[in-house]
PDB file of N, CA, C and O in Angstrom:
ATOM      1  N   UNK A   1      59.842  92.797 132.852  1.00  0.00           N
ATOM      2  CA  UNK A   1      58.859  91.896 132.299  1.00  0.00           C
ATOM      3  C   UNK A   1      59.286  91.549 130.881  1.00  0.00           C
ATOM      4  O   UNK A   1      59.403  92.388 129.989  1.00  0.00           O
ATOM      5  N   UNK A   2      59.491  90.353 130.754  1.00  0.00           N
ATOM      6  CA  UNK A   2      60.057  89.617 128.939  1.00  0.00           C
ATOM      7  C   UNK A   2      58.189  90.397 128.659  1.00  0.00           C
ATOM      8  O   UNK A   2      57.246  90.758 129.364  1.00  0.00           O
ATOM      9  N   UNK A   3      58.597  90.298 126.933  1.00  0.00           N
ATOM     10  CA  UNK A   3      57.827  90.726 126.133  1.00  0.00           C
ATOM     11  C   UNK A   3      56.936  88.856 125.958  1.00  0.00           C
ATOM     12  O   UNK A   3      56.074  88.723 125.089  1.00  0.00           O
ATOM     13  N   UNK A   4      57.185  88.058 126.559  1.00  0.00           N
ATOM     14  CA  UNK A   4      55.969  86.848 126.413  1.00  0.00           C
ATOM     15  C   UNK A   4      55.381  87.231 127.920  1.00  0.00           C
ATOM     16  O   UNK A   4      54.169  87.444 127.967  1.00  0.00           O
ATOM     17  N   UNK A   5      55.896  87.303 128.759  1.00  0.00           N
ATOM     18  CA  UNK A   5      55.152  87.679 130.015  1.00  0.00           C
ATOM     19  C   UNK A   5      54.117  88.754 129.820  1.00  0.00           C
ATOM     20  O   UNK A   5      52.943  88.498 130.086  1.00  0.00           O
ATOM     21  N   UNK A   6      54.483  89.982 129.357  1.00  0.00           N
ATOM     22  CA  UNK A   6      54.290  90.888 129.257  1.00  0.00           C
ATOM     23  C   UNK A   6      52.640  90.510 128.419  1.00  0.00           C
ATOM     24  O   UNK A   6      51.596  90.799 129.004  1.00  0.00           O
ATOM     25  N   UNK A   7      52.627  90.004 127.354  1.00  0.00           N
ATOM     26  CA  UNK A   7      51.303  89.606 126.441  1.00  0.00           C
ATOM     27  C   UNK A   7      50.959  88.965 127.018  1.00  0.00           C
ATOM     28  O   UNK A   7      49.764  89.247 126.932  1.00  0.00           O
ATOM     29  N   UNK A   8      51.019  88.053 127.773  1.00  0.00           N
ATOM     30  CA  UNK A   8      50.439  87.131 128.759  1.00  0.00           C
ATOM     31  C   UNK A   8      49.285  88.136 129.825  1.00  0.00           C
ATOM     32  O   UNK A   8      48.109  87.931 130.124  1.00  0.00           O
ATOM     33  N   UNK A   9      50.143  89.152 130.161  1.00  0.00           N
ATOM     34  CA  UNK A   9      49.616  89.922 131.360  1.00  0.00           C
ATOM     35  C   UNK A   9      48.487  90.922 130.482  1.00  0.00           C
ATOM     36  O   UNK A   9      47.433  91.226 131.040  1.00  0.00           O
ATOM     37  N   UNK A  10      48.721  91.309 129.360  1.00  0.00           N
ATOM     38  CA  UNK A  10      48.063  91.631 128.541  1.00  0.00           C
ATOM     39  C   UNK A  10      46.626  91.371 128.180  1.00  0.00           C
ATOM     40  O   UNK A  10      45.623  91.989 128.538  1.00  0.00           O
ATOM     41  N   UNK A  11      46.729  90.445 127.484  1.00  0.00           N
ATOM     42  CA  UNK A  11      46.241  88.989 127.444  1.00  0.00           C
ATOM     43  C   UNK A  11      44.897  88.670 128.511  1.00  0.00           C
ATOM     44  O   UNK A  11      43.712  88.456 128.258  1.00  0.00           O
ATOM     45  N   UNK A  12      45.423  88.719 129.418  1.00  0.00           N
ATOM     46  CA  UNK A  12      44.911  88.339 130.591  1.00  0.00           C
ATOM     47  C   UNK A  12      43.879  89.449 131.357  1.00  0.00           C
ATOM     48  O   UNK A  12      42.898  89.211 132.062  1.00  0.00           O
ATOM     49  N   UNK A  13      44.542  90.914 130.904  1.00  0.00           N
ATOM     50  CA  UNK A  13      43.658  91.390 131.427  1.00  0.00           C
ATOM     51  C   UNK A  13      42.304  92.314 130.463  1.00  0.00           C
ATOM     52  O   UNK A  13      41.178  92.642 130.836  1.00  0.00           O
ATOM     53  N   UNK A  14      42.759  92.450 129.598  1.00  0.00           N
ATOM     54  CA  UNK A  14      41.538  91.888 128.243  1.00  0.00           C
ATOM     55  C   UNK A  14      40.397  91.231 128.661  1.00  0.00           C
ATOM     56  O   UNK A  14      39.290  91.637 129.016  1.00  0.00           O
ATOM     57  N   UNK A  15      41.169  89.508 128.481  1.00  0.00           N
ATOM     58  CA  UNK A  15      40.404  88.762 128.560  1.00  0.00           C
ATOM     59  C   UNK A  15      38.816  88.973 130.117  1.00  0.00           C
ATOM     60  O   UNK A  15      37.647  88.588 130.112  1.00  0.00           O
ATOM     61  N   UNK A  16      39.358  89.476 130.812  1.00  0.00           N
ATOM     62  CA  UNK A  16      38.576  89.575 132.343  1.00  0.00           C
ATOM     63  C   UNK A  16      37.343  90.907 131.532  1.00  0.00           C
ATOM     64  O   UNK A  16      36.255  91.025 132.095  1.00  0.00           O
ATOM     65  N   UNK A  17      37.565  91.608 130.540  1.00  0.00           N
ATOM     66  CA  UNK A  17      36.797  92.501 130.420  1.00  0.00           C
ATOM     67  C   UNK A  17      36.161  91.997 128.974  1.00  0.00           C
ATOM     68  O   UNK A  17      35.369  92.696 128.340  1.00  0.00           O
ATOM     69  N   UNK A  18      36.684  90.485 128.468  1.00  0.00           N
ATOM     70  CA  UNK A  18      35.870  89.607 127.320  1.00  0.00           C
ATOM     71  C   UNK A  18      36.799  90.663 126.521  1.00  0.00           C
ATOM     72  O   UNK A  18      35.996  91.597 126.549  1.00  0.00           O
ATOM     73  N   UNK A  19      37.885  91.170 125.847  1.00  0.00           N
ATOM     74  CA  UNK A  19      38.160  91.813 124.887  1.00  0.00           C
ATOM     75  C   UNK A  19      39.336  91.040 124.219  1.00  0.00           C
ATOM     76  O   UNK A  19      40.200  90.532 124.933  1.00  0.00           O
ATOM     77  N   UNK A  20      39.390  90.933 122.763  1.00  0.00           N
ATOM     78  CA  UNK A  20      40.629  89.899 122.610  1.00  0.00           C
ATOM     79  C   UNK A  20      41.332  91.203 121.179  1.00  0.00           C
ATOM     80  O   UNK A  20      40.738  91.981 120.433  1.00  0.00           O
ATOM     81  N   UNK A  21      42.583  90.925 121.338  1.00  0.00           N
ATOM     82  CA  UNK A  21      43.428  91.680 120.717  1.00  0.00           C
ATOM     83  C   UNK A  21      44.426  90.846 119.802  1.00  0.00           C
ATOM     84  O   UNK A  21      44.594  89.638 119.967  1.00  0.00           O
ATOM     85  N   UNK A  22      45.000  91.509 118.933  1.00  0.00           N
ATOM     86  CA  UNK A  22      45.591  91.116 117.538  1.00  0.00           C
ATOM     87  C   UNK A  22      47.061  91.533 117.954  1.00  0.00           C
ATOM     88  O   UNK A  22      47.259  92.548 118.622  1.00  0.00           O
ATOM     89  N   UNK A  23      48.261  90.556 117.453  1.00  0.00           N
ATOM     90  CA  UNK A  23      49.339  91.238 117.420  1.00  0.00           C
ATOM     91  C   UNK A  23      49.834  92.792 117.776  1.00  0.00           C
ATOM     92  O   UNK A  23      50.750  93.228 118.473  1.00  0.00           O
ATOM     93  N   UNK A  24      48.329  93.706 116.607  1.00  0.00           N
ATOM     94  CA  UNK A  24      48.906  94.740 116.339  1.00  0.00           C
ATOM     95  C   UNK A  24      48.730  95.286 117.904  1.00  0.00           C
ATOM     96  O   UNK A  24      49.437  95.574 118.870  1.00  0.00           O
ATOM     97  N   UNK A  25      47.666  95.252 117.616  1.00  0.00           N
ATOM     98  CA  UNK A  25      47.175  95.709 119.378  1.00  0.00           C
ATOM     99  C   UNK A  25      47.969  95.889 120.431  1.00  0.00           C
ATOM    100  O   UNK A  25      48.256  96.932 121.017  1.00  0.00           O
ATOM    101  N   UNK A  26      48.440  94.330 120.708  1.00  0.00           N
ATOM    102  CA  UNK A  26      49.312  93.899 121.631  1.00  0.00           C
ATOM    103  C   UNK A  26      50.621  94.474 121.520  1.00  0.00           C
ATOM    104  O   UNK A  26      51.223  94.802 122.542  1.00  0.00           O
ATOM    105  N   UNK A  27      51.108  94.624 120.415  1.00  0.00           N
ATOM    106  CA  UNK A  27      51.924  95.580 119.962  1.00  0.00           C
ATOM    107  C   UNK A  27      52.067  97.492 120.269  1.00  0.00           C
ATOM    108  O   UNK A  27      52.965  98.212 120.705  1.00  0.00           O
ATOM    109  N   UNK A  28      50.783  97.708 119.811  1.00  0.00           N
ATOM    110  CA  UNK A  28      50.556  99.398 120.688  1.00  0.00           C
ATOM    111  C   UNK A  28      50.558  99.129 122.174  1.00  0.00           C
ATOM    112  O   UNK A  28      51.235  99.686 123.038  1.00  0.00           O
ATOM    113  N   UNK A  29      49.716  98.219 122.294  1.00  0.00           N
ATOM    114  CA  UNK A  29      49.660  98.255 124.530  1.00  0.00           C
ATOM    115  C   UNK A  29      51.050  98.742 124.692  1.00  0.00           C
ATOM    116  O   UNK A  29      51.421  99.900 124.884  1.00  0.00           O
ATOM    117  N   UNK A  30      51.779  97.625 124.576  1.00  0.00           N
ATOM    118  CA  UNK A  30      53.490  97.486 124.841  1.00  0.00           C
ATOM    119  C   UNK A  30      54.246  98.660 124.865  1.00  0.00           C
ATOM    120  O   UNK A  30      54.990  99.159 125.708  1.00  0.00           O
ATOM    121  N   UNK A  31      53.741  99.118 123.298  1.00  0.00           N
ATOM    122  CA  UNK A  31      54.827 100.641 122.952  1.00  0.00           C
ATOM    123  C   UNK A  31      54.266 101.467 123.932  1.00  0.00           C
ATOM    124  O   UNK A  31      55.146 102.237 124.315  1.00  0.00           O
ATOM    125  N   UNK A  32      53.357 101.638 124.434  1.00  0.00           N
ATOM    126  CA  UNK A  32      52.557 103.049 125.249  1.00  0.00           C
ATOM    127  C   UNK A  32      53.068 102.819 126.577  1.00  0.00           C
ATOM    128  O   UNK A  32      53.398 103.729 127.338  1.00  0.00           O
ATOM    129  N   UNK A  33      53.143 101.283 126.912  1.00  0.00           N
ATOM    130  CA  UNK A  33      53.511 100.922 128.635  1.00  0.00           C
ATOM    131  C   UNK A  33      54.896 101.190 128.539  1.00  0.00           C
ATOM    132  O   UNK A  33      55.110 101.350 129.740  1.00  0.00           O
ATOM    133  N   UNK A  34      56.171 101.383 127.910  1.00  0.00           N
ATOM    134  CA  UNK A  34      57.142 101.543 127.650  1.00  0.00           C
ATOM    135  C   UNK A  34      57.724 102.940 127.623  1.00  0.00           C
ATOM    136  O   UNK A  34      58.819 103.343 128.015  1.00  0.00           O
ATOM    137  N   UNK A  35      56.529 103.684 126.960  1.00  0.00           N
ATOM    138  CA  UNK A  35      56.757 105.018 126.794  1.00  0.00           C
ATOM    139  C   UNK A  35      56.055 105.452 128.195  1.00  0.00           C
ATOM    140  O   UNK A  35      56.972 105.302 129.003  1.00  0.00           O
ATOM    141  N   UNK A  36      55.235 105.782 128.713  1.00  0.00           N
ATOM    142  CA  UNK A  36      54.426 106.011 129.898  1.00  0.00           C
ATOM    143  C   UNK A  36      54.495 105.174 130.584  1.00  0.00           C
ATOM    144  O   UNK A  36      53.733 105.715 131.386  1.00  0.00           O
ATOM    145  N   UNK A  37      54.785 104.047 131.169  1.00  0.00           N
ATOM    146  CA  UNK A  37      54.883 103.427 132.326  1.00  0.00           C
ATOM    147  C   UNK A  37      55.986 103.819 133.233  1.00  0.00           C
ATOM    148  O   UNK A  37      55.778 103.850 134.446  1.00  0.00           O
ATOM    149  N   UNK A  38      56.649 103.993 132.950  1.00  0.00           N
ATOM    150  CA  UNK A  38      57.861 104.587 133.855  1.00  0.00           C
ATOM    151  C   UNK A  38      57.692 105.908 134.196  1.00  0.00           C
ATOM    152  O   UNK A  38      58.440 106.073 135.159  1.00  0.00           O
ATOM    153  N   UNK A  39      57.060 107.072 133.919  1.00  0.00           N
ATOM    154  CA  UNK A  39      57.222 108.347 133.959  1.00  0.00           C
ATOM    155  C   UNK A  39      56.035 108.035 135.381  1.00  0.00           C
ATOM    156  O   UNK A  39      56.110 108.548 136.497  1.00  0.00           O
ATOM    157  N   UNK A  40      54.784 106.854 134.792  1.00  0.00           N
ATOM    158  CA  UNK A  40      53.398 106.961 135.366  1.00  0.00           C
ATOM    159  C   UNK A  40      53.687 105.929 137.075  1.00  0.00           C
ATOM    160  O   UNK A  40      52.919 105.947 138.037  1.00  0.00           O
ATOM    161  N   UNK A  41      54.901 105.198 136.975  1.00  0.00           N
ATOM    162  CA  UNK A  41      55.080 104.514 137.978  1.00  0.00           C
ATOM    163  C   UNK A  41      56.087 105.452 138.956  1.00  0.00           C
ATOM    164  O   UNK A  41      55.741 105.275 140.124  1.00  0.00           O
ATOM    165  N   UNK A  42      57.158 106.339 138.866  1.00  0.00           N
ATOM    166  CA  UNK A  42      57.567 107.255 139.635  1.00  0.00           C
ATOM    167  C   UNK A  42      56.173 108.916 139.976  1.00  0.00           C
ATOM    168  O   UNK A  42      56.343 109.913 140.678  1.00  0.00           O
ATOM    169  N   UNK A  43      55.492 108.687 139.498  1.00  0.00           N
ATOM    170  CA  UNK A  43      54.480 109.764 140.043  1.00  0.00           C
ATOM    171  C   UNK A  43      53.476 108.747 141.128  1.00  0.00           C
ATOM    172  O   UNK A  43      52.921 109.274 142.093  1.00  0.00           O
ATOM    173  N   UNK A  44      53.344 107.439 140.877  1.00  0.00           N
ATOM    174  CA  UNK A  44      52.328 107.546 141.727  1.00  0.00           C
ATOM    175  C   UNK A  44      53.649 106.643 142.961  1.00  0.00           C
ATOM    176  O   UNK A  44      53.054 106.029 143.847  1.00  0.00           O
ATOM    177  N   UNK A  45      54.558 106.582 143.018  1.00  0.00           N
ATOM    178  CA  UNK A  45      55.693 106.544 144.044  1.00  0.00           C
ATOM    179  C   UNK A  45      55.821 107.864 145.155  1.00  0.00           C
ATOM    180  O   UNK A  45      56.261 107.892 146.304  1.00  0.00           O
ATOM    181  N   UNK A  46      55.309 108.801 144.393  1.00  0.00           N
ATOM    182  CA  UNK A  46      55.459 110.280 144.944  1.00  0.00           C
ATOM    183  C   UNK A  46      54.697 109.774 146.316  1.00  0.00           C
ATOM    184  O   UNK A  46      55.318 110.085 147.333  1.00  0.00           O
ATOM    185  N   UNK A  47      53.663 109.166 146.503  1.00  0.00           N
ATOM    186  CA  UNK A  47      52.751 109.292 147.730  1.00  0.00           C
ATOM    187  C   UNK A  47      52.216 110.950 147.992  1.00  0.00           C
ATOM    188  O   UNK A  47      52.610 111.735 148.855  1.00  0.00           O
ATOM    189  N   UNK A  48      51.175 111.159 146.914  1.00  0.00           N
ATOM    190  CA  UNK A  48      50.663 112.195 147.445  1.00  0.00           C
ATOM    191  C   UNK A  48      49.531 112.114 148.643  1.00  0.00           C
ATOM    192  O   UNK A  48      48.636 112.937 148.832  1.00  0.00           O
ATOM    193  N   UNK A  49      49.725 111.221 149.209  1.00  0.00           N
ATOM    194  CA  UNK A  49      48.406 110.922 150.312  1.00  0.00           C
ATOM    195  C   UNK A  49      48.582 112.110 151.343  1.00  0.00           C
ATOM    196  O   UNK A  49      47.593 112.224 152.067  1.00  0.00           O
ATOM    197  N   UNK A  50      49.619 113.051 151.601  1.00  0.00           N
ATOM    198  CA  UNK A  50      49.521 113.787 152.530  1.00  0.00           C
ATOM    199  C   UNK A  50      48.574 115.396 152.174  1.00  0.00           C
ATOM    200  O   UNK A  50      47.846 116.172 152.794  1.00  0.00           O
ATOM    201  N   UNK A  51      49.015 115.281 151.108  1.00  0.00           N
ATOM    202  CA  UNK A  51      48.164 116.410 150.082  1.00  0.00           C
ATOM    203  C   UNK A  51      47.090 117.148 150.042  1.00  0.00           C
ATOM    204  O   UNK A  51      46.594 117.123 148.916  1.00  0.00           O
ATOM    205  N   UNK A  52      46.152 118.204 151.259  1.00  0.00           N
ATOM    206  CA  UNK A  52      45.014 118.065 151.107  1.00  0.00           C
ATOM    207  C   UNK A  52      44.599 118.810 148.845  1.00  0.00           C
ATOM    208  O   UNK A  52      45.127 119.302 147.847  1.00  0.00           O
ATOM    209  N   UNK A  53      43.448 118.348 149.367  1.00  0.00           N
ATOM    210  CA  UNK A  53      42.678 118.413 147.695  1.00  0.00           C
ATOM    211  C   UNK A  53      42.261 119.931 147.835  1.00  0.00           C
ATOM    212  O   UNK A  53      42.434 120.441 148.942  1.00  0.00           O
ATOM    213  N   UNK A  54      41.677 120.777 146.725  1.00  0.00           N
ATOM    214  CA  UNK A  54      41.396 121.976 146.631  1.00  0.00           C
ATOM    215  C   UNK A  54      39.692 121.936 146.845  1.00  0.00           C
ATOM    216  O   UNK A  54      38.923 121.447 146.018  1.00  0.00           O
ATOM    217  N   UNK A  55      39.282 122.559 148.137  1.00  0.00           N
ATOM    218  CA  UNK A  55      37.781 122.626 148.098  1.00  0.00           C
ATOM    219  C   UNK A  55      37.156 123.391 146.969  1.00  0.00           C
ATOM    220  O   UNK A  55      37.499 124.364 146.297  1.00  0.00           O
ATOM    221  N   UNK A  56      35.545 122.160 147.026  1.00  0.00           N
ATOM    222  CA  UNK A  56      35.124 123.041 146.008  1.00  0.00           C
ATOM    223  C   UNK A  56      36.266 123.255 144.480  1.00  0.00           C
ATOM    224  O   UNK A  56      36.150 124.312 143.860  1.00  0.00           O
ATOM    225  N   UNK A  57      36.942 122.569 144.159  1.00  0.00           N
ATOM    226  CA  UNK A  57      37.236 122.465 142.961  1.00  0.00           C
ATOM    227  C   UNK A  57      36.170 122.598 141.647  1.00  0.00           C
ATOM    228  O   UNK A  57      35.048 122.094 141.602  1.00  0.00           O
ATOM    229  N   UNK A  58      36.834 123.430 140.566  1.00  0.00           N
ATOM    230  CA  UNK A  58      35.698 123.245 139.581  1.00  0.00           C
ATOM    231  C   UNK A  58      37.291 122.783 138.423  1.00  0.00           C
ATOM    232  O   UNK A  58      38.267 123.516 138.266  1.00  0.00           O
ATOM    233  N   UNK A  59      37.086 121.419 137.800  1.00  0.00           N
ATOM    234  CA  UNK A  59      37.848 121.140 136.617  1.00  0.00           C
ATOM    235  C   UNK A  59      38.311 122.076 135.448  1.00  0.00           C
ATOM    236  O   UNK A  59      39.409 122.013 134.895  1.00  0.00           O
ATOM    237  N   UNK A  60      37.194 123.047 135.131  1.00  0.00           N
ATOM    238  CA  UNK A  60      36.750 123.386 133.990  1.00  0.00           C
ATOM    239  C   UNK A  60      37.801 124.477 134.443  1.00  0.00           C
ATOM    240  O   UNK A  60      38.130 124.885 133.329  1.00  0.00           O
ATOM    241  N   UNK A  61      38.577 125.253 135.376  1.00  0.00           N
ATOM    242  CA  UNK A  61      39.167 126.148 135.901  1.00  0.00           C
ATOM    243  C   UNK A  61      40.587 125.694 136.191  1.00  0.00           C
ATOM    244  O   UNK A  61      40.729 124.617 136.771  1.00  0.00           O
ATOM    245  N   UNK A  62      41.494 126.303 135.897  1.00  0.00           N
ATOM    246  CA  UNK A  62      43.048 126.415 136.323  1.00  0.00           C
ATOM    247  C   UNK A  62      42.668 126.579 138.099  1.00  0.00           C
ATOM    248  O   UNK A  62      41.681 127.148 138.564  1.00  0.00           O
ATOM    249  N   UNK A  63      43.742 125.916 138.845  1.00  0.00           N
ATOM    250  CA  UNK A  63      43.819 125.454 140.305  1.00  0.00           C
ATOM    251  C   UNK A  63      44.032 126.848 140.932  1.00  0.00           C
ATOM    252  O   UNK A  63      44.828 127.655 140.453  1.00  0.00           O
ATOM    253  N   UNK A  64      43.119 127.144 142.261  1.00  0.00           N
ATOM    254  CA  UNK A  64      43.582 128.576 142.527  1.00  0.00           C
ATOM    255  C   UNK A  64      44.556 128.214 143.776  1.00  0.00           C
ATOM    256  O   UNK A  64      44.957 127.210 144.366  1.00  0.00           O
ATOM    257  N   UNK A  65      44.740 130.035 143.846  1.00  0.00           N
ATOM    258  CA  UNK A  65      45.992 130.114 145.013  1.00  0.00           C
ATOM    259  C   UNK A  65      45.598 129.722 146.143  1.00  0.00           C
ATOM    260  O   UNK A  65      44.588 129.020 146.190  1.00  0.00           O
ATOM    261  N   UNK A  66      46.291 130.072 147.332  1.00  0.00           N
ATOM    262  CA  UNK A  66      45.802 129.854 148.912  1.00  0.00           C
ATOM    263  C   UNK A  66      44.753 131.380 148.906  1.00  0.00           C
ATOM    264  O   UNK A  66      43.578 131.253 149.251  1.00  0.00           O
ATOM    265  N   UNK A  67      45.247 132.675 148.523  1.00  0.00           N
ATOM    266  CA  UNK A  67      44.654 133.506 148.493  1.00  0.00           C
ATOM    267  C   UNK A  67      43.365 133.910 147.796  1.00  0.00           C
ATOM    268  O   UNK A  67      42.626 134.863 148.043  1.00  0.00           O
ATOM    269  N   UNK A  68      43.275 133.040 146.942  1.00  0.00           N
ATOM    270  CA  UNK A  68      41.984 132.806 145.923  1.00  0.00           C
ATOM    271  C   UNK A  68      41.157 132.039 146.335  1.00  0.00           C
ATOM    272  O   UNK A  68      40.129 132.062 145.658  1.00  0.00           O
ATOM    273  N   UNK A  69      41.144 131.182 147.370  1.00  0.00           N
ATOM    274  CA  UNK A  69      40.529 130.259 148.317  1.00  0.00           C
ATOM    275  C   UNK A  69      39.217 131.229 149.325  1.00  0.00           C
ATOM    276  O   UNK A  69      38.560 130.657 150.194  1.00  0.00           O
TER     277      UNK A  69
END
């Protein structure tokens, strides 16, 4: 994505939530999608859809074992 596309897409999706941004702004989006977009686009490539989830999960807790189940 060129960096005019890129503010465009920006830009654009702002705008759908009424929010309008300044250079600088547009400027951090960019640096963060640059730094984290790539790490964040090969994880969700992973396809964890086969995965079951942990019943009864509580957040507030480190993930237990099969035996802690």
């Amino acid at each position: 994505m060129t960096p005019d596309s890129s503010r465009d897409y920006i830009e654009s999706g702002l705008a759908v939530l009424g929010l309008d941004a300044g250079d600088d702004e547009i400027a951090v989006i960019q640096a963060v999608h640059a730094i984290y977009g790539p790490p964040l686009d090969a994880l969700l490539a992973e396809g964890f859809d086969g995965i079951l989830h942990e019943p009864g999960a509580d957040m507030s807790e480190p993930p237990r074992t099969e035996s802690e189940r």
